[in-house]
N, C-alpha and C positions, 0 to 999 in steps of 0.2 A: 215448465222447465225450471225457473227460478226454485219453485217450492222440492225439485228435486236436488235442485243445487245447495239448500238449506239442509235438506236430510245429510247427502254427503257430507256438507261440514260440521254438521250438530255430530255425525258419526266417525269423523275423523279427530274433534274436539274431546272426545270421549275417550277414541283409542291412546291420544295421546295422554289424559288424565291418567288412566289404567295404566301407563307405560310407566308414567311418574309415579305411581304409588307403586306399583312392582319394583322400581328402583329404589324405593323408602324416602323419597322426598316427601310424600303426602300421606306417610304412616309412621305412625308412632312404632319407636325401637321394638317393641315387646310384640310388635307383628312382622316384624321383618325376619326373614330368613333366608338360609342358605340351600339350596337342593341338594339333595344326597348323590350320590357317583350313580348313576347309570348302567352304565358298562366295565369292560377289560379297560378300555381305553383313560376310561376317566379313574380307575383304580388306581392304574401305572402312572399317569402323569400326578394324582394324592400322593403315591409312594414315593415318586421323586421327588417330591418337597418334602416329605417327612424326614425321608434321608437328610437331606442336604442341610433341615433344618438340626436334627439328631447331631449330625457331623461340627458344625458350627457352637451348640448349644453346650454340650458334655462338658468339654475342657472349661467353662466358664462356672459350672457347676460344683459347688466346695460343700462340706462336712462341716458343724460348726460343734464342738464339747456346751453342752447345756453346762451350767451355773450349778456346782455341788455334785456333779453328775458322771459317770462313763460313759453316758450315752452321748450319741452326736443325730444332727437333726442338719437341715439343707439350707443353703444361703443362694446368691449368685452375686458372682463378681461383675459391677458395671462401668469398671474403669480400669484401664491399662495401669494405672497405679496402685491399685487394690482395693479400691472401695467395694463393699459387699452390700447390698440388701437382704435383710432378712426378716426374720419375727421378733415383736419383744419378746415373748414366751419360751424364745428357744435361744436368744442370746444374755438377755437381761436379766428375768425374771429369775428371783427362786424359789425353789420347790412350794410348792401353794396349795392349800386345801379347799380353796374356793369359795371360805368364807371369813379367815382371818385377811386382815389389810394386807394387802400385794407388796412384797421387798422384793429391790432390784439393786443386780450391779448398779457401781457408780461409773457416768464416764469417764474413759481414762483406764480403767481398769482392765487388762487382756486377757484373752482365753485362746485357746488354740483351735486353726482350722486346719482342716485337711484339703489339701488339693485334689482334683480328679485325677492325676496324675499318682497319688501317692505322697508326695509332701506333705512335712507338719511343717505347719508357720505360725506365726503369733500373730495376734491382731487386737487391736486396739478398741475398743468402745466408743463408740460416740452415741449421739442421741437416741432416743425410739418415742413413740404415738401410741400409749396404751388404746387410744380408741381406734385405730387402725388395726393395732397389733405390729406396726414397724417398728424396724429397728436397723441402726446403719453400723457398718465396724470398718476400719481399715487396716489391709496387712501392714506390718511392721514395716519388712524390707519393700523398698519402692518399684518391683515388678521392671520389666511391665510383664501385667498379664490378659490373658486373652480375656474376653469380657464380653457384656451382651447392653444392649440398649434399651432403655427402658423408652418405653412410645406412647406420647406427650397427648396425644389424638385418636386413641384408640375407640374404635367404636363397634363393641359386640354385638350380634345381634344371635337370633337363634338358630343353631346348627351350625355355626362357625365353628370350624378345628383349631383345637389347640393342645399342642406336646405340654405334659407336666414333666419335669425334671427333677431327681430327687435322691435320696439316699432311705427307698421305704422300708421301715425295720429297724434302719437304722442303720451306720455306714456297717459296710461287708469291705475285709481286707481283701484288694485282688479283683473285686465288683466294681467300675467305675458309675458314676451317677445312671439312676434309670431311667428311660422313656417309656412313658404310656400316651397314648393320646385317646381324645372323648370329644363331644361337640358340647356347645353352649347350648343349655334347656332350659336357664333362666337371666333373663340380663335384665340389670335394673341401673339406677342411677350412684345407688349404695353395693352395691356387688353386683355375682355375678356365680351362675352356678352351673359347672361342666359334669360330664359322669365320668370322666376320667376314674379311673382306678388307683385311689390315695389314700393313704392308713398312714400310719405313725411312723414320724421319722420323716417324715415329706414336708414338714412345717416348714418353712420359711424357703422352698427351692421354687422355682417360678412357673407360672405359665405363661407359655410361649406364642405368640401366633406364627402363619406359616410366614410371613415374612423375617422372623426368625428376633421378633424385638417381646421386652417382656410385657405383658398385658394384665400383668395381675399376681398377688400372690396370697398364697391360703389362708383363711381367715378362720375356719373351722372347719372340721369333718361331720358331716351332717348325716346320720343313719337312718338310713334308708328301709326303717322295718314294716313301710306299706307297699300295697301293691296301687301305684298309682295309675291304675286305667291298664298296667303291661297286659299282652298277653299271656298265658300261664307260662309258655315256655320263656321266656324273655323274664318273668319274675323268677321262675326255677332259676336259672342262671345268676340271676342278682343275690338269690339267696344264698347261695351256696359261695362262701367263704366271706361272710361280715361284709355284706352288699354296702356302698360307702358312695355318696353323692359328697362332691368337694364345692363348698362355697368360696370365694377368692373378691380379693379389693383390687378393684380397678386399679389399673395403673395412674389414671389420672388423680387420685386420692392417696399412691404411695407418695406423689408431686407433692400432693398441696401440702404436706409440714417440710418440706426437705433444707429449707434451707435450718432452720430450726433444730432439725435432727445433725445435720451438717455443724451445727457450731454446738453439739454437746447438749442440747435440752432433751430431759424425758418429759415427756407432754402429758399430764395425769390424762385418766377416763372420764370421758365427759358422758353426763348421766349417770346409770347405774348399769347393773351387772346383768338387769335381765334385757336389756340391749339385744346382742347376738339372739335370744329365746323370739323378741320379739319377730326378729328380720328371719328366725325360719321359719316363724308362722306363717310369714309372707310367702315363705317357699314355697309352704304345704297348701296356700290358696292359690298360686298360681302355676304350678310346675305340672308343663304339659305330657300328655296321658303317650309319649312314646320316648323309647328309650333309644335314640338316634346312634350308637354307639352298636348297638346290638340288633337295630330296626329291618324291618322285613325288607327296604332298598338296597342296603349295602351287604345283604347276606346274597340277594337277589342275584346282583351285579357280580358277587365273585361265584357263585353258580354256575354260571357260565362257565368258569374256568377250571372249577374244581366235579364236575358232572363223575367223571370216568372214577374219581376216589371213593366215588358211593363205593361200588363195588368191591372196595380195598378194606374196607371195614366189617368184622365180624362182633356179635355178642360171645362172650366169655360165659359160660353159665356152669353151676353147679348142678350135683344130681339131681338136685329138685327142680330144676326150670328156672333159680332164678340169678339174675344177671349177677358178676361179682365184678366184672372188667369190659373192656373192648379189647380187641385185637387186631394185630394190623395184617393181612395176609402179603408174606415179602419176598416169596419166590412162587414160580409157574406150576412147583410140583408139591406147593398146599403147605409151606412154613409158617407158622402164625407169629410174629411177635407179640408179647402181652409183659404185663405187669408182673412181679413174682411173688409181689408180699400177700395178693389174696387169690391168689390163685389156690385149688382145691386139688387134693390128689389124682382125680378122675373127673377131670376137664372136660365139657361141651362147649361145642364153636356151632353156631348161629349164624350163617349165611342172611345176608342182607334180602336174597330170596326167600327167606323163611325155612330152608333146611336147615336140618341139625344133624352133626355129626358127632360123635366118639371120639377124643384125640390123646395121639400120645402126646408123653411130655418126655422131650426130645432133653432139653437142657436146663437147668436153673443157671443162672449168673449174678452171684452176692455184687460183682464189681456191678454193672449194669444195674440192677435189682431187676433185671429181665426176664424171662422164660422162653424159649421155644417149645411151639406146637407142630403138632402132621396131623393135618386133615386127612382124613383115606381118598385123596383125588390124585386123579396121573396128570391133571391138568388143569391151570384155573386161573382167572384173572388175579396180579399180582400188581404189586406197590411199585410206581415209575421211581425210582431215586434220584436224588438231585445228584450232580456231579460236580459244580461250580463252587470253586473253596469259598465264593459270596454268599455261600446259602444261606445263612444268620446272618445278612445285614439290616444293621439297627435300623430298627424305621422301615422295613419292608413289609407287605400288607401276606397275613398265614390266617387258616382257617381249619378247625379240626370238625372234621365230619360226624356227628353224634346221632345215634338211636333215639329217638322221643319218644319218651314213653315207653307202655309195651310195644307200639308198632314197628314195624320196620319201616317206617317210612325214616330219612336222613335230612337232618336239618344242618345247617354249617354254625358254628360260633367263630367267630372274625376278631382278630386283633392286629396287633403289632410286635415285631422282634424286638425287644427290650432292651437285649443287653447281646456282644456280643460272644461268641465261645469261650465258654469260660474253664483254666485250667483245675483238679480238682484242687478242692479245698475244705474244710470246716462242713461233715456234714455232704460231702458232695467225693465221690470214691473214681469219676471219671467225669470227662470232659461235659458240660451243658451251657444251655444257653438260657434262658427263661423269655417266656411268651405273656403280652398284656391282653389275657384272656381267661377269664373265670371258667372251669371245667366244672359241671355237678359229680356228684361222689359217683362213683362204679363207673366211670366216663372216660379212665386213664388207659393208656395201651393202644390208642388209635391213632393215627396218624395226623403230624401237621405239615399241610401242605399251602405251596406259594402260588403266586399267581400264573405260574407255568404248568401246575398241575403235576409238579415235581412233590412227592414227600423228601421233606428236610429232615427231619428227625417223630419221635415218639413222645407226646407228654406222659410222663410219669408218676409226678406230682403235684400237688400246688403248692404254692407259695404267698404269699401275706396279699400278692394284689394278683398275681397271673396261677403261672403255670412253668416248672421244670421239662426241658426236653432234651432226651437224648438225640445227640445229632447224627445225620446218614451215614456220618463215615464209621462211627462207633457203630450203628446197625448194622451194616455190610461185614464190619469183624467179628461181630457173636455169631452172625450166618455160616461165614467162614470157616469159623472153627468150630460150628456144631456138626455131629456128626450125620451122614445122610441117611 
């Protein structure tokens, strides 16, 4: 009896160890992780914090004019009075060729930022940490403005969410700051490396975690030209439009010079220059073999909800068999929406069954860049439309159903709503919204759809980190006024 009262506790001594290392008390950071969503459930309750976070985050997010420059690059405001964090490189710094000595503004000196809002303000210099890459500025007029809190205690671990916020491209008149979000695939002591989707013009705009404080900002853009362990489909996707892994400094390290930076010091580079070269070698020995942003659980989980869109999807193809486009089928009596700019004079549609049809072409649309098609069917599984004028809400979890390959089988690529409906502008001929989700080439013209299984709009093109979509209500009036 004793001796089985000794197993019980040697076995309940155990569970309880395993419980502590599952919660990271008895594992080191670089083994801790977050689990991925499951289900609908754990999607929708992800979405509502993305949202909420999106919502709070934006307004906080400013445009800052580079040093000699037109172009502007991303800060964040973290004081109701206007203090901004940002990069040295993108408020300091000028124009640099990477091997002459680094000139910088002096403190004191102002440059102009732009509000999310659409305000220009002036703002002032204060110090930056070439070896961080910080840099701090204050607006002139004393606000207040809305702002975000930088979190003193942040602790990443791997697969933690987190929203980038940014001006990628560079700012867009009329585009308010964008979100993308990615999980953490490398966290270390000295950084920290998300897959977020970040290119130029994101410098110095922050990453967020979901409790909505800043946890880090961009330290370099790290290119991403291996295939580290992905699956093929999962690197296809990476590759196709300047695949971009973003390394970022802990927030506890934008801390340690603040007050420094706070009274006007530029901090020179401690060490040398091949610093950063070294810490992504670090990346490229330790950065784990899945792309959690794109990973076979969270495509899994929204599966569930997007099942009935298989069937909403066609291949585009030319005379010869081969693919030019997708297509989205958007009424019962065989409408095809597609792309116009490679569409071919005598169009084939590719059923997700593996038929192939002959199709007219019903309409072109220069506004749209759209096309309609007729399939020869009296009758056919067609595209649910969303109805709910929320359909582009920022931070809402969309997934565009994709062909792999030559098979017909249907894979999802998952992102987030970026930005919201946007009126036209520069380049843009009717209303869109943009999606933070990489499309591969001949991929455009199929539908994106939400966690309702509603299609919201059509991707049509990409853009420097996602993807352009026309939205349902503009789909429902090309329909409208094509002819039957």
């Amino acid at each position: 009896m004793q001796l089985k009262l000794s197993r019980i506790a040697l076995l309940l001594f155990v569970l309880l160890a395993l419980t502590a290392m599952w919660s990271g008390s008895l594992l080191p950071r670089s083994l801790i992780f977050t689990p991925s969503p499951r289900n609908i459930e754990d999607l929708r309750s992800l979405e509502s914090q993305f949202q909420k976070v999106a919502d709070a985050s934006i307004p906080a997010v400013v445009a800052i004019q580079q040093p000699n420059s037109s172009g502007h690059a991303s800060g964040a405001l973290v004081s109701s009075d206007g203090l901004i964090v940002s990069s040295f490189h993108v408020s300091h710094r000028l124009p640099w060729d990477g091997v002459a000595p680094i000139e910088h503004l002096k403190p004191g000196e102002t440059t102009t930022v732009v509000l999310a809002d659409g305000r220009e303000c002036k703002a002032r210099l204060l110090g930056a940490d070439q070896t961080t890459d910080i840099s701090l500025l204050k607006l002139v007029d004393g606000g207040p403005y809305p702002f975000l809190r930088i979190s003193a205690d942040s602790q990443l671990h791997l697969g933690d969410w987190v929203l980038k916020v940014g001006h990628p491209a560079g700012m867009q008149r009329n585009r308010p700051p964008v979100i993308r979000v990615g999980r953490v695939v490398v966290s270390e002591a000295e950084f920290f490396v998300s897959d977020c989707n970040v290119t130029g013009g994101d410098s110095g705009g922050p990453f967020i975690d979901l409790d909505g404080e800043i946890v880090g900002i961009p330290s370099a853009l790290v290119a991403d030209e291996r295939n580290y362990g992905m699956s093929n489909y999962e690197w296809a996707q990476r590759k196709s439009g300047s695949p971009i892994l973003s390394s970022a400094i802990p927030a506890r390290h934008i801390l340690s010079q603040w007050n420094q930076m706070l009274a006007g010091k530029v901090l020179p580079l401690k060490g040398d220059t091949s610093r950063q070269s070294r810490l992504l070698q670090k990346v490229d020995r330790i950065l784990p073999s899945v792309n959690w942003m794109q990973g076979g659980s969270l495509e899994k989980a929204f599966s569930l909800a997007s099942n009935d869109a298989n069937g909403w999807v066609v291949r585009v193809l030319d005379s010869s068999g081969q693919q030019v486009s997708l297509g989205t089928i958007c009424s019962s009596d065989g409408k095809v929406v597609t792309v116009n700019g490679t569409l071919p004079d005598s169009p084939r549609c590719q059923l997700s069954s593996g038929e192939t049809f002959d199709c007219d072409i019903v309409r072109r649309d220069d506004q749209f860049k759209l096309a309609v098609l007729k399939i020869p069917l009296e009758s056919t599984t067609a595209a649910s439309w969303g109805t709910s004028s929320r359909n582009a809400t920022v931070g809402a979890f969309v997934a565009a159903p994709l062909f792999t390959n030559s098979s017909n089988q249907i894979r999802l690529n998952v992102g987030i709503v970026s930005t919201p409906e946007l009126a036209p502008m520069s380049g843009r001929t009717c209303e869109s919204f943009e999606v933070d989700m990489r499309l591969p080439d001949k991929s455009f013209g199929g539908p994106v759809v939400n966690l309702d299984c509603e299609a919201i709009g059509i991707a049509v093109h990409s853009t420097v980190y996602g993807a352009l979509v026309i939205p349902a209500a503009q789909i429902r009036d090309l329909l409208v006024d094509s002819p039957r």
